[in-house]
Each structure stands twice: as C-alpha cells, then as structure tokens.
Backbone as XML, in Angstrom:
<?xml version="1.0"?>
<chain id="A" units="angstrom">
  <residue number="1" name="UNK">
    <atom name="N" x="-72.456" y="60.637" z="14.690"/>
    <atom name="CA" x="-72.736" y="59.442" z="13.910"/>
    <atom name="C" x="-71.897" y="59.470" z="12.640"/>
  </residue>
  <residue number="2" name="UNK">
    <atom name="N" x="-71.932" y="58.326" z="12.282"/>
    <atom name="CA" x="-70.315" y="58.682" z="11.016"/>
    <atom name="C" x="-71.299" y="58.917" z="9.868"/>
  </residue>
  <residue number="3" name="UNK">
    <atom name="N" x="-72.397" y="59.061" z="9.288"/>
    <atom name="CA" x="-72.848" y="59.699" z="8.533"/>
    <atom name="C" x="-73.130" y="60.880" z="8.358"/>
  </residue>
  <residue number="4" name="UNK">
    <atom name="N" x="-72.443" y="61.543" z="9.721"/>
    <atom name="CA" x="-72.621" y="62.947" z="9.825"/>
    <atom name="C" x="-70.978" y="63.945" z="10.022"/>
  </residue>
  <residue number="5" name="UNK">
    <atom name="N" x="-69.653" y="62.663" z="10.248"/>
    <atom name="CA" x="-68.422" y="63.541" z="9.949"/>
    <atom name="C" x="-67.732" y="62.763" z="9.166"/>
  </residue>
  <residue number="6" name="UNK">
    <atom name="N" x="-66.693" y="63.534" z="8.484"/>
    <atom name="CA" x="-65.294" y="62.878" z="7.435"/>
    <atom name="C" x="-65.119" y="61.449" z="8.042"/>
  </residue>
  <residue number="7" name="UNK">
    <atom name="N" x="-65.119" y="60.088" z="7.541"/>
    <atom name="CA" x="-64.614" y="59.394" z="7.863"/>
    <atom name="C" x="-63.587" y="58.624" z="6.870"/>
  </residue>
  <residue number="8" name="UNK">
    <atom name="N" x="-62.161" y="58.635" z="7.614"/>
    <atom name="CA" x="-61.462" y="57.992" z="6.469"/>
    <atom name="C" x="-61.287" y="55.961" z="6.622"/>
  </residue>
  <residue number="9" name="UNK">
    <atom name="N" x="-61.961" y="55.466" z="5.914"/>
    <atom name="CA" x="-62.070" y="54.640" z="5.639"/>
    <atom name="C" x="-61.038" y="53.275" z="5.743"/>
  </residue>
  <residue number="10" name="UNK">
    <atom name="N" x="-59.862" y="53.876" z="5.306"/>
    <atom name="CA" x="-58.315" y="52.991" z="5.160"/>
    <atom name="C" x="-58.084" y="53.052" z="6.551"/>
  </residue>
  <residue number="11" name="UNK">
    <atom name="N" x="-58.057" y="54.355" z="7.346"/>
    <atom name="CA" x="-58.048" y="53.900" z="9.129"/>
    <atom name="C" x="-59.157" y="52.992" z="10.016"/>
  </residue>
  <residue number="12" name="UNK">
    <atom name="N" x="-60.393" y="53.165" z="9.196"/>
    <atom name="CA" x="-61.026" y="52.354" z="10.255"/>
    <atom name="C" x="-61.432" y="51.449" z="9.631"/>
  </residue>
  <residue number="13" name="UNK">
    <atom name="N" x="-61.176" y="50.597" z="8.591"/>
    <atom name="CA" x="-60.813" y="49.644" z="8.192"/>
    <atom name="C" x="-59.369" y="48.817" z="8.876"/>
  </residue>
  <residue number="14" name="UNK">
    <atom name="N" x="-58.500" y="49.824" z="9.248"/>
    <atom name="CA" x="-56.751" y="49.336" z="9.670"/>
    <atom name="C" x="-57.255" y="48.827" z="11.050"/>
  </residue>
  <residue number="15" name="UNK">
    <atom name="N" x="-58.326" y="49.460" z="11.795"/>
    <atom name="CA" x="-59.047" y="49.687" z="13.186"/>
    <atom name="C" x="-59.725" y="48.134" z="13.437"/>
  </residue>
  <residue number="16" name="UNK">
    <atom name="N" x="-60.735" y="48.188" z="12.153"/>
    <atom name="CA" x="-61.337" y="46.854" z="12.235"/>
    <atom name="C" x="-61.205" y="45.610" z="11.638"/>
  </residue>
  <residue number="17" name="UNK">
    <atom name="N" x="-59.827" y="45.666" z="11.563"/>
    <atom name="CA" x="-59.099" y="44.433" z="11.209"/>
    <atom name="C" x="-58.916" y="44.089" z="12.442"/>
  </residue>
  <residue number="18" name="UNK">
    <atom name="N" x="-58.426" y="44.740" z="13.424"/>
    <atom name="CA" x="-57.648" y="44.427" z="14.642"/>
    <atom name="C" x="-59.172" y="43.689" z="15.601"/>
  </residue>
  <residue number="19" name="UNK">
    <atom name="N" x="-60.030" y="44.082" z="15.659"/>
    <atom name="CA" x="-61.284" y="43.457" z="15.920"/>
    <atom name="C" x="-62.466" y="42.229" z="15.408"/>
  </residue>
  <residue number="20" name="UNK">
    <atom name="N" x="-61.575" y="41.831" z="14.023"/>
    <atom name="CA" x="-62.274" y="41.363" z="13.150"/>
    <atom name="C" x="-63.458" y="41.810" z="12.821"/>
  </residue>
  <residue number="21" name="UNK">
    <atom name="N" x="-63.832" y="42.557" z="12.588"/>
    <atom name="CA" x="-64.905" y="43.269" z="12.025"/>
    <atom name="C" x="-64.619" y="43.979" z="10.386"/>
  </residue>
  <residue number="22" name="UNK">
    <atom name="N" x="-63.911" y="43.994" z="10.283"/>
    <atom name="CA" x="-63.424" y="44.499" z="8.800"/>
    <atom name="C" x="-64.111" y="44.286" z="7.526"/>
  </residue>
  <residue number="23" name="UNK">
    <atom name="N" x="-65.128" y="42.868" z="7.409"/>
    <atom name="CA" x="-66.164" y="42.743" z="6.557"/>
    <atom name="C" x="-67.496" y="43.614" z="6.633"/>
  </residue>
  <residue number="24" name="UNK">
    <atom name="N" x="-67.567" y="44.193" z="7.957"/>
    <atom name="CA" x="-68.693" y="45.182" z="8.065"/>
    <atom name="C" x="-68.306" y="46.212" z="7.758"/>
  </residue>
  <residue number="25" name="UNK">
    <atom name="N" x="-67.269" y="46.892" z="8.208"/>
    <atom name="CA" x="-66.426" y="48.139" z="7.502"/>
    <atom name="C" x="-66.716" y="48.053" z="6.047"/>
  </residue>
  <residue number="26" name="UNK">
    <atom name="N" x="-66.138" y="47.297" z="5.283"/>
    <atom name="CA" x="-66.241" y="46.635" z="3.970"/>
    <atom name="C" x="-67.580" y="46.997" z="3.406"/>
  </residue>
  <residue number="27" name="UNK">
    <atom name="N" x="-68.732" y="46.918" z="4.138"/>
    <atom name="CA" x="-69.187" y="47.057" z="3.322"/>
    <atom name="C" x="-70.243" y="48.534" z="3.940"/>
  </residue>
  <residue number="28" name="UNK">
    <atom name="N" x="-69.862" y="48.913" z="5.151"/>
    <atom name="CA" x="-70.391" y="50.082" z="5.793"/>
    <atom name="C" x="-69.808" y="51.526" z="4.310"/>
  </residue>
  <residue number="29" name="UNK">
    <atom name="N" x="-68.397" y="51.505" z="4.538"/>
    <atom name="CA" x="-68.123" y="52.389" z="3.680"/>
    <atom name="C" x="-68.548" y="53.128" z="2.284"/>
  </residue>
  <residue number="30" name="UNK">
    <atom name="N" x="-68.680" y="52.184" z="1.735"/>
    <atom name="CA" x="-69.403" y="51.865" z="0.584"/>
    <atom name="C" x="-70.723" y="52.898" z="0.798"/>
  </residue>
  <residue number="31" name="UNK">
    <atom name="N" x="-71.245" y="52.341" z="1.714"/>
    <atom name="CA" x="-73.212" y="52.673" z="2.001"/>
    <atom name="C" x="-72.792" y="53.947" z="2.329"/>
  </residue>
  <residue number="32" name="UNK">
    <atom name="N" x="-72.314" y="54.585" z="3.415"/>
    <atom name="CA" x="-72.032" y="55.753" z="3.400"/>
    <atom name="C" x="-71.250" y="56.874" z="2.169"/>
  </residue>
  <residue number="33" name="UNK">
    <atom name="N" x="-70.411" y="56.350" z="1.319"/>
    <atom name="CA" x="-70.190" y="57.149" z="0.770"/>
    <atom name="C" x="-70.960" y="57.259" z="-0.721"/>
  </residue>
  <residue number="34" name="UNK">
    <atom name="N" x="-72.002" y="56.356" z="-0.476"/>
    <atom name="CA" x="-73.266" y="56.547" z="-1.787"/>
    <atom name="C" x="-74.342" y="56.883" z="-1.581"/>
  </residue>
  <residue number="35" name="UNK">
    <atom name="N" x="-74.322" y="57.085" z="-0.338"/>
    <atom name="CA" x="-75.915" y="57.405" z="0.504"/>
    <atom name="C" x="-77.174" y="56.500" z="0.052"/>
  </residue>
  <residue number="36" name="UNK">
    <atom name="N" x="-76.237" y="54.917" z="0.860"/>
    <atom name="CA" x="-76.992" y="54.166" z="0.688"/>
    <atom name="C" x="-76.883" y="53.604" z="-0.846"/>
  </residue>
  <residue number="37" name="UNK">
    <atom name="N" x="-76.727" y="54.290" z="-1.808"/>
    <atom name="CA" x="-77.025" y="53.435" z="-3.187"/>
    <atom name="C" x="-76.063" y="51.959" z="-3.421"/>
  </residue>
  <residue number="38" name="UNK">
    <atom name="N" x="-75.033" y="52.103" z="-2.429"/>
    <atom name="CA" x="-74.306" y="50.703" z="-2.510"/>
    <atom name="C" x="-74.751" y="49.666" z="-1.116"/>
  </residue>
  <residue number="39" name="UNK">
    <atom name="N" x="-75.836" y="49.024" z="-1.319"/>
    <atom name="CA" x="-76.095" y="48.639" z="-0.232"/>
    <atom name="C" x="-75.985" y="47.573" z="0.095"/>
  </residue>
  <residue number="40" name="UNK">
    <atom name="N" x="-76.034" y="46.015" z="1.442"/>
    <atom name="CA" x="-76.074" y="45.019" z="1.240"/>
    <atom name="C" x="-77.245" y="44.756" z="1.960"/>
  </residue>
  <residue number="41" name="UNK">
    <atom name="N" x="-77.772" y="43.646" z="2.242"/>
    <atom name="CA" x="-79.006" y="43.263" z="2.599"/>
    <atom name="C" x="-79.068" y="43.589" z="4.412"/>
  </residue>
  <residue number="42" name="UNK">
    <atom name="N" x="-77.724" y="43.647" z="4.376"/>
    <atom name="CA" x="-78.033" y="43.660" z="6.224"/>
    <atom name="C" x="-77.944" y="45.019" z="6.576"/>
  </residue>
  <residue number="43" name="UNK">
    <atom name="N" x="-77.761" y="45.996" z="5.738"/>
    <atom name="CA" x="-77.434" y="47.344" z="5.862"/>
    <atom name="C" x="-79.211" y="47.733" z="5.791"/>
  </residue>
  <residue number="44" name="UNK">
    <atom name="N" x="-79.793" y="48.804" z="6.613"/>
    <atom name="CA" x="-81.072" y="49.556" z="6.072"/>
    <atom name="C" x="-81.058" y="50.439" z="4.804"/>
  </residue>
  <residue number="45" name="UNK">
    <atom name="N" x="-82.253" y="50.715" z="4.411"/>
    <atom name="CA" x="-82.636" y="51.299" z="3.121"/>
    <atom name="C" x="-82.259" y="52.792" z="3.657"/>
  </residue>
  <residue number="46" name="UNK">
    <atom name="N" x="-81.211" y="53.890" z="3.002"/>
    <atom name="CA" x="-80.766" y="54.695" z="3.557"/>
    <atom name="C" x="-82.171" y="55.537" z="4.287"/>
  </residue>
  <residue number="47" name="UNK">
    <atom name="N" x="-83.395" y="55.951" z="3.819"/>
    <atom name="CA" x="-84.120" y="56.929" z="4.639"/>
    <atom name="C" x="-84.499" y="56.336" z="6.079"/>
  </residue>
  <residue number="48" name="UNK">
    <atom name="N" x="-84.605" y="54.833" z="5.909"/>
    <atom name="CA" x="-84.452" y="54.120" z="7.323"/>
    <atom name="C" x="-83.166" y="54.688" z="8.405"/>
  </residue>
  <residue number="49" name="UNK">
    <atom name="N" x="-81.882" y="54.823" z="7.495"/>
    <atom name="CA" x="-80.721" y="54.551" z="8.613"/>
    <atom name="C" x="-81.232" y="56.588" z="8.714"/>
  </residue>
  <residue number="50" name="UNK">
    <atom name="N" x="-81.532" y="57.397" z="7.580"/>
    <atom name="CA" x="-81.355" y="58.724" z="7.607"/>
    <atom name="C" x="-82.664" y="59.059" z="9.295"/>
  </residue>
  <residue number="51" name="UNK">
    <atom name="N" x="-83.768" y="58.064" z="9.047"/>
    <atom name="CA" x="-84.461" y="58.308" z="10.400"/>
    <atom name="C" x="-83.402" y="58.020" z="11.545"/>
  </residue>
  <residue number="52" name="UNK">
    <atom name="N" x="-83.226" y="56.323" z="11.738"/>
    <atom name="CA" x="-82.664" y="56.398" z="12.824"/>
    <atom name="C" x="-81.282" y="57.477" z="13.198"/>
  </residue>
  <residue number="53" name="UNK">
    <atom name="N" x="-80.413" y="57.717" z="12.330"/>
    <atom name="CA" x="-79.914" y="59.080" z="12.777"/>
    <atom name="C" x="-80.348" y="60.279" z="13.507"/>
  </residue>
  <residue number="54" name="UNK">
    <atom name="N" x="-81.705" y="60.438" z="12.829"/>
    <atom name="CA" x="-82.381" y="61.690" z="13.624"/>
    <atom name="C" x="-82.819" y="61.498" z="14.905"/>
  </residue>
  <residue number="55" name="UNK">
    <atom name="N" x="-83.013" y="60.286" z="15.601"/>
    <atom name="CA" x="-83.443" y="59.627" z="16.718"/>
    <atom name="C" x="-82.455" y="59.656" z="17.325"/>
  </residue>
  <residue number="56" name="UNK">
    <atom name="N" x="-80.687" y="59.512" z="17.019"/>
    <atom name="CA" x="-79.816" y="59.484" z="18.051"/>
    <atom name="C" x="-79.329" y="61.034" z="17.817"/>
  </residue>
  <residue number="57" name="UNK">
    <atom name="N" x="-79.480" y="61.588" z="17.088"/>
    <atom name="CA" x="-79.326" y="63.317" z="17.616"/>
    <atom name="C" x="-77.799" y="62.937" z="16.570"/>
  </residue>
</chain>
C-alpha cells in the first residue's frame, strides 16, 4: 500500500497525468506525506485510512 513504501510523487504524478487522474495524485500526496494532516474532504481521516490499511495487509 503506498502508505507503507517510498513513493516518489513527480513519477506518479508524470503516471497520472497520462490517465487523467492527476488531481487525485494532487492531492493523495500531500495526505500521505503529512499523515493525513493535509487532507481534503474526499480523502479519510488518517486513523480511518491507517485501519483500512491494516485490513488489506
């Protein structure tokens, strides 16, 4: 789960341009690299996303 290895950001941002998805990147990054403290409304409250992590192993 990418809250659990290095993710560099400028590549999968370069990644999800090509998909149009790049506004979720946008603002995924962020949440992950504040643990959660940069959050947007559609993102979960990090101990939410920190459960569902533990649920997908």
């Amino acid at each position: 789960m990418l809250s659990h290895v290095d993710t560099n950001c400028d590549e999968l941002r370069a990644q999800a341009v090509k998909y149009g998805i790049d506004d979720i990147v946008d603002e995924l990054c962020p949440y992950l690299d504040t643990s959660g403290e940069q959050r947007t409304s559609r993102l979960p409250e990090w101990e939410d996303f920190q459960e569902l992590a533990k649920d997908y192993g």
